[in-house]
N, C-alpha and C positions, 0 to 999 in steps of 0.2 A: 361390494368388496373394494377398499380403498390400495392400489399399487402403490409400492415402495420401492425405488430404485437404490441397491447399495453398492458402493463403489469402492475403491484402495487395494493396493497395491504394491508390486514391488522389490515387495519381502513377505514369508508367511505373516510377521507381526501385523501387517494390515490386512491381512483377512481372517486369521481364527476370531479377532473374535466377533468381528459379522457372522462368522459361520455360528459362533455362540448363541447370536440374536436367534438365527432362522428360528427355532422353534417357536422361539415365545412370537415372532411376528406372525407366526402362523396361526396360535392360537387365539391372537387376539384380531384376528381375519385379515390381514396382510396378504393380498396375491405379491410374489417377489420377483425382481429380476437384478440382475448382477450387470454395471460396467468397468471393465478392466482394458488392460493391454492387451492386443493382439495375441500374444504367446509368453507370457506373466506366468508366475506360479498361482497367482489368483485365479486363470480360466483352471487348470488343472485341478486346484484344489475345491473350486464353487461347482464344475460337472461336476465330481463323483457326489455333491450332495444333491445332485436334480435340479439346479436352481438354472433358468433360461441366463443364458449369457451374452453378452454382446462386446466383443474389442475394440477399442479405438488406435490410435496413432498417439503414442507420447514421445516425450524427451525428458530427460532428467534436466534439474532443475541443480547445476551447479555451482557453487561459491571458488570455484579454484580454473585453474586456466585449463582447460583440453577442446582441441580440435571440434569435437563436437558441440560446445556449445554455440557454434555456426551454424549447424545445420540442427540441432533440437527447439528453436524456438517455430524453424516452421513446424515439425512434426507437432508441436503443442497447438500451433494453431489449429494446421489440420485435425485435428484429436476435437480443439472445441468446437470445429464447422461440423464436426461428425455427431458429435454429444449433442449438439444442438437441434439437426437434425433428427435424431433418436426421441429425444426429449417431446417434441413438438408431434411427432408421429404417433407416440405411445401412452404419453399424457402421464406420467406417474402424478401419482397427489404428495409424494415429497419425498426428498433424495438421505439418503443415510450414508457421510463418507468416515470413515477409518485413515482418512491419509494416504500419505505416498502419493510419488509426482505425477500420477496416473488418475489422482482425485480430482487436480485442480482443474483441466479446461470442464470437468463434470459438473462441479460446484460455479465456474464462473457460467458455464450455458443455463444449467436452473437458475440460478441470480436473474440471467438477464430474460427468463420467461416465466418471472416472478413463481417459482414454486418451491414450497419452504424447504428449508438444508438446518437437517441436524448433526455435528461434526461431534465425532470422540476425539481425543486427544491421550495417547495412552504415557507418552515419557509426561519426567517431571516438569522440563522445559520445550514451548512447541518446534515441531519439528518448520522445515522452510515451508512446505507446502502447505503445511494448517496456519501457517502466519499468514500465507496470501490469501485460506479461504477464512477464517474466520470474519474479515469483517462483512462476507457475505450470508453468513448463518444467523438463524434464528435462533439456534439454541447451540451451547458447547458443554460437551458433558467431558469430564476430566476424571483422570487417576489418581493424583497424588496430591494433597492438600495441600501441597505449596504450589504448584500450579495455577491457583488461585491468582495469586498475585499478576502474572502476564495475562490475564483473560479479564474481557470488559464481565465489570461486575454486575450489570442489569440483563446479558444473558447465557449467564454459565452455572454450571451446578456440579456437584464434587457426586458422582455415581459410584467408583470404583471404574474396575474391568469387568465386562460380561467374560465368562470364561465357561466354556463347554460342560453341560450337564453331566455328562457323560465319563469326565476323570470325577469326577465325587463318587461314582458307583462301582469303584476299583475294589475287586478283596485280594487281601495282603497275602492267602494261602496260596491263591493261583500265581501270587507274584514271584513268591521264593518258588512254586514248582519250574514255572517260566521257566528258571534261572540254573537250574538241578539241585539249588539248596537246601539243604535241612534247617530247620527254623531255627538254629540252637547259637544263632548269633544275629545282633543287629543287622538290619541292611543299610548299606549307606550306598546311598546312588548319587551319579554323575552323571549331568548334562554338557555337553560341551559346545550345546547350541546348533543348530541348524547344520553348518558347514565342518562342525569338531572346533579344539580350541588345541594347537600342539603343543604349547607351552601348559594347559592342563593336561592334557594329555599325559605327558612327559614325567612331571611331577606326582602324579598320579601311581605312576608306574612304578617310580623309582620310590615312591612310598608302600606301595603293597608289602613288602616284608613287615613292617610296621602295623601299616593298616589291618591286615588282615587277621593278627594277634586278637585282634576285638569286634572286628566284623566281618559279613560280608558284602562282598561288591558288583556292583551292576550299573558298567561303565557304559554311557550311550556317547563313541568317541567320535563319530560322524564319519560320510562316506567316506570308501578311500582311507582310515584312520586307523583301522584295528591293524594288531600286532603278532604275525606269528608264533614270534620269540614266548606271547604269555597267555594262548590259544589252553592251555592245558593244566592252569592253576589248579589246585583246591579252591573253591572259595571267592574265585575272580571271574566273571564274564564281559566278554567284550559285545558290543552290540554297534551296528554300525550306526541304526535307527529302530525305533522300535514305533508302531502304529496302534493295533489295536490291543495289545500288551501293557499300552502307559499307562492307562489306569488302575493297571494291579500292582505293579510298579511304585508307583508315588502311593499308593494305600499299601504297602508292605515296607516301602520307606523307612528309617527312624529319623534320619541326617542328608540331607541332599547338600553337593555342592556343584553350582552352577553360573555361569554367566548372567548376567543381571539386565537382559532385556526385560522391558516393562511387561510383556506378556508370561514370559515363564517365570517371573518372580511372584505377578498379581495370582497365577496358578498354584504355585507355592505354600503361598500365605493363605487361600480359597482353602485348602489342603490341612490347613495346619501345621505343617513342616517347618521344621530347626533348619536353617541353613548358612552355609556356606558361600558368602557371593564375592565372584572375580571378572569384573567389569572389565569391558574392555577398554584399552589406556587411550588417551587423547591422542597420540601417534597411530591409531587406526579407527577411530570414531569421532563426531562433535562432543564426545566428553558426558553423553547421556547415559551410559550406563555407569558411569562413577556417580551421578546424580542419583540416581536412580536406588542402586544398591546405600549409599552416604541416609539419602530416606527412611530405607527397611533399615537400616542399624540405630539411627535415632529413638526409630520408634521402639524397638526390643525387635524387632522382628526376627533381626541376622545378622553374623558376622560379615565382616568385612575385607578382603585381603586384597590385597592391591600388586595387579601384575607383575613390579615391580621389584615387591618382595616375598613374589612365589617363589618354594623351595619345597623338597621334600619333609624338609623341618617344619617350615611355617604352615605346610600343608594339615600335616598329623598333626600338631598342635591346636589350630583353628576346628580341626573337626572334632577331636576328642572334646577340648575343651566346649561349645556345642552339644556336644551328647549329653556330659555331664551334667549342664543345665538347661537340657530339653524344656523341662516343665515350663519355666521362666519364657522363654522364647514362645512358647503354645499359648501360655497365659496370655500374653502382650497382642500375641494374633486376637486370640477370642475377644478381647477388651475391644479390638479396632474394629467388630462386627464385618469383617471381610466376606458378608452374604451377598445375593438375590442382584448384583450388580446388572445380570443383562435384565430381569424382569426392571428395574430402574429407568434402564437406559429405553426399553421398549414402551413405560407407561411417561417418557417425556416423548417420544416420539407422537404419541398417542396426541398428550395433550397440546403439541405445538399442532395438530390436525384439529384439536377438540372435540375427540373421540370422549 
C-alpha cells in the first residue's frame, strides 16, 4: 500500500478539496495522512473525516508590513525541522499540497528528501505559497485555463477542481422542505462565503420585497450574520451555515448568488448552476476573486457584479435577468465538461508514483 501525505491550509479553500480526493485515494489504495497547523481549521475539518493528522508550527507568509513578520519566519523554520522530521520517520511515497502558508515548509522538507510533490493550484493566478512551491513539484495540476500561462509548461496539467461527491447527490424535494417551502416558486440561494459577506447581506435584504415576487430564498449569511428583524418572512430563510443540508440546497437551486472563491464557484459550475458572482474588491483581497469570477462570465458560466456597484437594484436585476437565461448559462457549463476533476487529479498522482 503506497502513503500519501496531504497538506494545506489556512482557509476551508485548501482543504475541501483534499478532503474531495480522500475517496478516490482510497480506492485506488492510498493509506493517508494529513499535515497542517497546529490548530488550523484544516485539523478540525480532516478529524471529523478519520484521516491521521499531524501539526506543525507555521507563519503566514506576508507582502505588507506587520510585527509579526519578525517572528513567523522562525515559526516556518521550526514548521520545516518538524516536517522534515515527520517526513523521514514516516516515509510517505509522495506529498499532495492544496496551498496555503502552512504547505510550504511541507513541500520544501519532501524536496529536500527527494519524495515527489504533486501541488493543485485552485485561483486563476498562483497564490504566494504555491509560487514558492512550485518549482519544487513534480507535477501542478490547475483550475482555470488561463492559469496556464504562470505554470512551467513541461509540468502542469489543466484538471479542474476535485470537489466532493457528495453535493452532486443533493434532491431538490428535501431542499425546499429544509427550508419550510412549498415548491411553487424558484429557489434562489445565497452564499455569502465562509465568514458572511455584510454588504451582500444587506442588499439581499433590502431586495426581498422585489426578490421574493418570483422566488424563494435560502440565505447562507454566515455566523454572527442572521437578522431578527426578517426571522419570519413568507418565503425567506436565514441560515447561519448549513453542513449536511448543502447538497439539497444547490440540487433544489435554480439561481445562486455567491462570492467567487475558486472553490464555491468550481462547485457551482460541477452543479450546473446559473449564477450570480460578487468577488471580493482589491481593498480586501490580492484581487483573486475578481479574476476568478471575470473567468466564469467569459466563458458563459455567470454573471458578474462588482462590489462596487451592488445595490438592491443591480442586485434584482443581475439575478432575474440570470433566471431568465438559465438555459444559456447551463449550456456553457455542460460544453466546458466540469466532471471527474478529483478522479483527474488522483490518476496524475498515481502516474507521477507510476502506479
Amino acid at each position: 500500500m503506497k502513503k500519501i501525505l496531504l497538506t494545506g491550509g489556512g482557509t476551508a479553500g485548501h482543504v475541501t478539496p483534499n478532503i474531495a480526493l480522500i475517496p478516490y485515494l482510497k480506492e485506488a489504495g492510498f493509506e493517508i495522512e494529513y499535515m497542517g497547523s497546529y490548530d488550523g481549521i484544516e485539523k478540525t475539518l480532516i478529524e471529523q473525516e478519520g484521516i491521521p493528522y499531524v501539526g506543525i508550527s507555521s507563519g503566514k507568509l506576508r507582502r505588507y508590513l506587520d510585527l509579526k513578520n519578525l517572528s513567523d519566519p522562525f515559526r516556518i523554520l521550526k514548521g520545516l525541522s518538524e516536517a522534515k522530521k515527520y517526513l523521514k520517520a514516516h516515509k510517505p511515497d509522495i506529498v499532495f499540497s492544496k496551498g496555503g502558508f502552512v504547505s510550504v515548509p511541507v513541500i520544501f522538507a519532501a524536496s529536500s528528501l527527494n519524495i515527489p510533490i504533486v501541488i493543485h493550484e485552485s485561483d486563476l493566478s498562483p497564490g504566494l505559497a504555491n509560487k514558492l512551491s512550485i518549482p519544487k513539484a513534480n507535477m501542478v495540476c490547475y483550475n482555470f485555463p488561463e492559469t496556464k500561462k504562470y505554470l512551467p509548461a513541461d509540468k502542469s496539467i489543466h484538471t479542474g477542481l476535485p470537489v466532493r461527491r457528495e453535493l452532486k447527490q443533493g434532491d431538490p424535494h428535501k431542499g425546499y422542505a429544509f427550508c419550510g417551502f412549498e415548491e411553487d416558486k424558484p429557489l434562489l440561494m445565497i452564499i455569502g462565503g465562509s465568514l458572511g459577506a455584510v454588504k451582500v447581506n444587506l442588499a439581499v435584504r433590502a431586495a426581498l420585497p422585489e426578490l421574493l415576487a418570483t422566488f424563494h430564498i435560502a440565505h447562507i449569511c454566515g455566523a454572527g450574520k442572521m437578522d431578527e428583524e426578517y426571522q419570519n418572512i413568507d418565503g425567506y430563510h436565514q441560515f447561519e451555515y448549513v453542513s449536511d443540508e448543502l447538497p439539497d440546497l444547490f440540487a433544489a437551486a435554480s439561481v445562486i448568488v455567491s462570492r467567487a472563491g475558486a472553490n464555491v464557484i468550481y462547485e457551482i459550475a460541477t452543479l450546473q448552476k446559473p449564477s450570480v458572482l460578487i468577488p471580493l474588491g482589491i481593498d480586501q483581497s490580492r484581487g483573486d476573486q475578481i479574476l476568478n469570477a471575470n473567468s466564469f462570465k467569459q466563458r458563459g458560466f455567470a454573471e458578474v457584479l462588482l462590489e462596487e456597484n451592488l445595490t438592491k437594484e443591480s442586485l434584482y436585476n443581475d439575478v432575474v435577468e440570470v433566471y431568465a437565461n438559465r438555459d444559456s448559462y447551463i449550456e456553457a457549463i455542460k460544453a466546458s465538461e466540469q466532471n471527474d476533476s478529483a478522479q483527474k487529479v488522483c490518476d496524475i498522482i498515481c502516474e507521477v508514483l507510476g502506479m
